[in-house]
N, C-alpha and C positions, 0 to 999 in steps of 0.2 A: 539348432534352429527350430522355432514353435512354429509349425506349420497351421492353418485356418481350420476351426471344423471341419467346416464340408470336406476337407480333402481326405481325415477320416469317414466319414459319412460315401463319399464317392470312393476313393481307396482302397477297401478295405473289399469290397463288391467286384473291384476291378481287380486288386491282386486274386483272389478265389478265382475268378474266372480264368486268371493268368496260371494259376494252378491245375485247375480241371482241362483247361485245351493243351497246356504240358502233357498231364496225363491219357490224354486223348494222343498227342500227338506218340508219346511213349508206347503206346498200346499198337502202331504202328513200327517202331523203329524196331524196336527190339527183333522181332520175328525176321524184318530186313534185314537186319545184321548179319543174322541165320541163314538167311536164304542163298544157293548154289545154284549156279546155272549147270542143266543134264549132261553130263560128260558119258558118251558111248559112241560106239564107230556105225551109228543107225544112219544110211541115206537112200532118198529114194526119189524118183523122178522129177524134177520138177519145173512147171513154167512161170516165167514174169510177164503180168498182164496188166498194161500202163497206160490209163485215159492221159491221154495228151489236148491239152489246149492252151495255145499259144504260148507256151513257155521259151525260156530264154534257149538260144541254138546252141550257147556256148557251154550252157550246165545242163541241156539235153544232152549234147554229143558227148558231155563227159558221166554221165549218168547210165548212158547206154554199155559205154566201154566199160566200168565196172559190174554191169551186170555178164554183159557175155566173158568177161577175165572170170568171172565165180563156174563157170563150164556150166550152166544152167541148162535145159535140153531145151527149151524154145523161152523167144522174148514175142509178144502182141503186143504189138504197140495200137491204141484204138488212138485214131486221131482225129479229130473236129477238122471238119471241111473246110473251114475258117482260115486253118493254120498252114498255110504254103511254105513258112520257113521248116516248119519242124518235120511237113513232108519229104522237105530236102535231104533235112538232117539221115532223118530214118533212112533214106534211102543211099547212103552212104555203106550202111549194116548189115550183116544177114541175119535181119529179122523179118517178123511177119507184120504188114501193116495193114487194120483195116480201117478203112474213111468212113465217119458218121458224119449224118448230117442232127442227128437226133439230138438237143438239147439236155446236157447235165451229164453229172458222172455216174449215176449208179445205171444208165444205160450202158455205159462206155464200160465199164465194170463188166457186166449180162455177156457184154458182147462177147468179153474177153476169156471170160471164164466159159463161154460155149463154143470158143475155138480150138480153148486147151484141151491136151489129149493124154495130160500126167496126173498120178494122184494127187499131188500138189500143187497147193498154186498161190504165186504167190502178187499180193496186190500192190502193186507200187507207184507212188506219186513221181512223176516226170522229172521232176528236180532232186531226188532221191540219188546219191552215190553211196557204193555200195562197200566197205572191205573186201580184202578177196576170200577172205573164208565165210561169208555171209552164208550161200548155198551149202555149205558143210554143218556149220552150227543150227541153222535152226529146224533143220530135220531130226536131230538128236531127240527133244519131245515126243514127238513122234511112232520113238518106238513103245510109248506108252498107248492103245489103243482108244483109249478116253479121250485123249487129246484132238480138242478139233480144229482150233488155232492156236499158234504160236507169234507173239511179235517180238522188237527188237530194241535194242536201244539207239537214241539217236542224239546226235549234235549237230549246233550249229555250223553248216559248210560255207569254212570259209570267211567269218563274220570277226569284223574288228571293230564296230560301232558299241554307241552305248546299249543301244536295244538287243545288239546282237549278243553284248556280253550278258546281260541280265538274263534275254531269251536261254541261253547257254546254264545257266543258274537253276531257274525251272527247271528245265529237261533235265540235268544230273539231279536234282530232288526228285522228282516224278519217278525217276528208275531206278533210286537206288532207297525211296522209300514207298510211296504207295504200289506201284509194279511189284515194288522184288517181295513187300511182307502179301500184297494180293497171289502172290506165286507161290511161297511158303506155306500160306495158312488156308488152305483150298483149294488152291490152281484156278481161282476162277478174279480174271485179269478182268478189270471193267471193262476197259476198252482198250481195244488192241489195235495201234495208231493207223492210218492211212497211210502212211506214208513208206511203212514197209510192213506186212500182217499176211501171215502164210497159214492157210485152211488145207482141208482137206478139199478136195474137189465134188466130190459126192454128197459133200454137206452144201456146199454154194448151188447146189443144184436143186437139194432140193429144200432151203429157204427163199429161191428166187423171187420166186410170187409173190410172197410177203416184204420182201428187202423192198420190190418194184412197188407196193402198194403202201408205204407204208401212210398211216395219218396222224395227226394229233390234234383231238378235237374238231375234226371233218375236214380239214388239211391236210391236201399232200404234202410229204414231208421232201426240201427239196436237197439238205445237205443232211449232214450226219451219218451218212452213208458206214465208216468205221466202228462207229458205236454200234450203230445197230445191228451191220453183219456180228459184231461179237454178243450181241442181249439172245440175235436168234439162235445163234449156234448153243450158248449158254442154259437157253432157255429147253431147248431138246435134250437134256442131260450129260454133253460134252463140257469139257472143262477147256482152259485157257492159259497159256504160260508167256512167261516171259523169259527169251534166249538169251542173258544179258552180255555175251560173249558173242553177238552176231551186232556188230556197228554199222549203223549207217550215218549218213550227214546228209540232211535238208536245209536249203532256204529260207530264209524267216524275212519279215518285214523291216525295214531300215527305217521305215518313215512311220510317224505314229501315228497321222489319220489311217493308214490300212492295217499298223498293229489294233487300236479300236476294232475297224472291222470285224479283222477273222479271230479276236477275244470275245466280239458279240456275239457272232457266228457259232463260234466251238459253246459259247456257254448256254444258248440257249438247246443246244442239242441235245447237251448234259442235264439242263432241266426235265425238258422232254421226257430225254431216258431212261433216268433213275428215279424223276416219281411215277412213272409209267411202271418200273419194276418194281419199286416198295408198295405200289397196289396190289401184286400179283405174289400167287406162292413158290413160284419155282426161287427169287431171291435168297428165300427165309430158308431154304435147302442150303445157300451160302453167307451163315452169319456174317462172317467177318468179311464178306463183299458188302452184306445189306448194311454192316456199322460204317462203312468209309461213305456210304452212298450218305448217309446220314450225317456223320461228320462233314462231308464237304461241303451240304447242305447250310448247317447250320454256320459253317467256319465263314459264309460269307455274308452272315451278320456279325457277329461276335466279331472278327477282324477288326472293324469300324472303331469298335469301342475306344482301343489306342489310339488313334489320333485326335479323336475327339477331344481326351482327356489332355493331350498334348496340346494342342489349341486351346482349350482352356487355359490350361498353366503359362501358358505364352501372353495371353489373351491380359491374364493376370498378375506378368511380369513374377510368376515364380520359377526364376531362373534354374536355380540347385534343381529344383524339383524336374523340370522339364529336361536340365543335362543327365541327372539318372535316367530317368527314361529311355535316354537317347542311346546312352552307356548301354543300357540292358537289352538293347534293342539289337543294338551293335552285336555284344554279347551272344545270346539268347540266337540271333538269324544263324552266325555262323557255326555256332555246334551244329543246329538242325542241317547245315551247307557242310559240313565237313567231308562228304564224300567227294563234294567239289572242287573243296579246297585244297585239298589234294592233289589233284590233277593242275588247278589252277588258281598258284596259290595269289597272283593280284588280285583277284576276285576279293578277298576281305576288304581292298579301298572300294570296290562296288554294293558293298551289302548295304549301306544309307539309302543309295537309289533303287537296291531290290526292294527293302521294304516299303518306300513312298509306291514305285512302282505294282506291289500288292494290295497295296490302299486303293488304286486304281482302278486296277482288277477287279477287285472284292463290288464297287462300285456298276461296275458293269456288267458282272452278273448279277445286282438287284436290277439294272435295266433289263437284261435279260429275262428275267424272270417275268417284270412288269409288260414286256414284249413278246413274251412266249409264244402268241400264235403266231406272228410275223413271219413270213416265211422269207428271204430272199439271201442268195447266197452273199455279195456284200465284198467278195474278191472276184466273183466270177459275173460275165453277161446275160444271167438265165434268173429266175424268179418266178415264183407261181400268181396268178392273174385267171380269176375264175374257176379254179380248181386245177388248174393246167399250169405244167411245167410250159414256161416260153423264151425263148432269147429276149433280152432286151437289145442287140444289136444285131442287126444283118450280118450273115456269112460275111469275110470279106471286110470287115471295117476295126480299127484297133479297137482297144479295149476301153476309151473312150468315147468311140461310136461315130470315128472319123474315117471316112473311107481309107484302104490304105492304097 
């Protein structure tokens, strides 16, 4: 088949590119492949300190119980004064609860971590359930004295939808390639997730001021709270790992106007905080942190480029040419997915809708980007207004802002 000029002319710019983000992406893999989670019988104190608001009663009371089944020596639960179910809940547990009325989580965070009284501590989202060896494993880094946080790997709890499986996809890329080769070639993890990220205590103590204050561009910063605990800690000469043998299972969104949300949310954080760090020198201390900061920069341009070309050819009724594509694409996602396919091998009939679904992505971190000062959190009732963190709903009213 004689295909049209232009499609060498345009072709030939797009294969090279599809070469170089190969290579790019290779420059990555490889080292992951390498990478071993710290195996030694290192443990030492530690507490879980968990902003609670409004979350579900049924995957609190079951988030609780695997934290206390790990023998953990205290659980702080900080809970918004809002939430009378999950005051219930806790009070079911012998844990410690204290009630804020203060807006946002990186107070509820302050709070928690100036209640704990272990060298460890470790930060955990309300929806988070736990294995039972979580509190064994990720002390293990630890007996490295550089180490100032350790995170975990995570999946989707529970999740049989299409978002949940895709979401599911992500997450095993995330940890078994940017995570494990950021662990191997440096120890310095970009960011070490919310949703289960264990420091030392004496370092959350004394980045507090800054975590509390943080800006960008003369805005208080209102989410991003995980990123940034791991930029400060990073940034003071402590390194960062990843336990990939400590699991945990979080919630993710089912519905796609709130999956947009918190992809706007987490992406403009990530803008935020890696051109925040590729301005400064302590990054250039970790190349191969400062290359991914840059690759992932650049990947959500270049991403585009494929579909574009595939709309064209549609557009143009070049059928062959459009079902290669399709083929390579197919292809090409699931080497890069194979850690996941592994575990889960239907996952290969979803690789069509991970990729459309990256397209997606890719798109909304250019909104991100283009929204970068915007502050508001977008899953949560709180948003900055004059420089000031504020509820947008009264104590007391769902998360609709309907009384309850």
């Amino acid at each position: 088949m004689t295909l049209p000029f232009y499609y060498y002319v345009l072709g030939t710019p797009l294969g090279v590119l599809g070469l170089i983000r190969w290579g790019c992406w290779l420059v990555r893999r490889i080292p992951a492949v390498l990478y071993r989670p710290v195996m030694n019988d290192h443990r030492l104190p530690i507490t879980v300190v968990v902003p609670v608001y409004q979350e579900d009663p049924e995957i609190f009371a079951a988030a609780i119980e695997s934290w206390l089944a790990n023998r953990v020596d205290d659980v702080i639960l900080v809970i918004d004064v809002s939430d009378a179910d999950c005051q219930e809940v806790a009070g079911r547990y012998p844990v410690r609860v204290l009630i804020t009325d203060v807006p946002g989580k990186r107070d509820a965070l302050r709070r928690g971590w100036r209640a704990a009284g272990t060298e460890l501590v470790a930060l955990v989202d309300s929806d988070t359930v736990w294995a039972p060896d979580v509190a064994d494993e990720v002390c293990k880094p630890f007996a490295d004295p550089r180490i100032g946080g350790v995170g975990t790997r995570q999946n989707v709890y529970e999740g049989t939808g299409f978002l949940a499986r895709i979401t599911d996809m992500f997450l095993d890329h995330r940890y078994f390639d940017e995570n494990a080769s950021q662990s191997l070639l440096g120890q310095a993890v970009s960011c070490l997730s919310g949703r289960t990220a264990i420091y030392r205590r004496a370092l959350l103590l004394e980045v507090e001021e800054e975590f509390m204050h943080e800006t960008f561009w003369g805005v208080p910063c209102l989410s991003g709270d995980d990123k940034r605990l791991t930029t400060l800690i990073l940034e003071r000469g402590h390194l960062t790992y990843m336990q990939r043998t400590a699991e945990v299972w979080s919630t993710f969104p089912t519905r796609w106007r709130i999956f947009f949300r918190q992809r706007l949310r987490w992406a403009r954080n990530t803008w935020r905080s890696d051109l925040r760090a590729l301005s400064r020198r302590w990054v250039w201390r970790h190349p191969f942190l400062a290359y991914t900061m840059v690759d992932k920069g650049v990947s959500s341009f270049t991403l585009l480029f494929g579909p574009a070309f595939m709309i064209h050819s549609l557009v143009n009724r070049n059928w062959v040419f459009a079902g290669v594509l399709a083929v390579w694409w197919q292809i090409s996602r699931s080497a890069k997915l194979l850690p996941h396919l592994r575990r889960r091998p239907s996952s290969f009939f979803f690789i069509p809708g991970y990729v459309v679904v990256s397209w997606i992505m890719a798109l909304i971190k250019l909104q991100a980007l283009f929204t970068i000062r915007r502050q508001r959190w977008l899953t949560r009732q709180v948003a900055v207004e004059n420089g000031e963190v504020v509820r947008t709903e009264q104590p007391g009213s769902t998360p609709d802002g309907v009384p309850a």
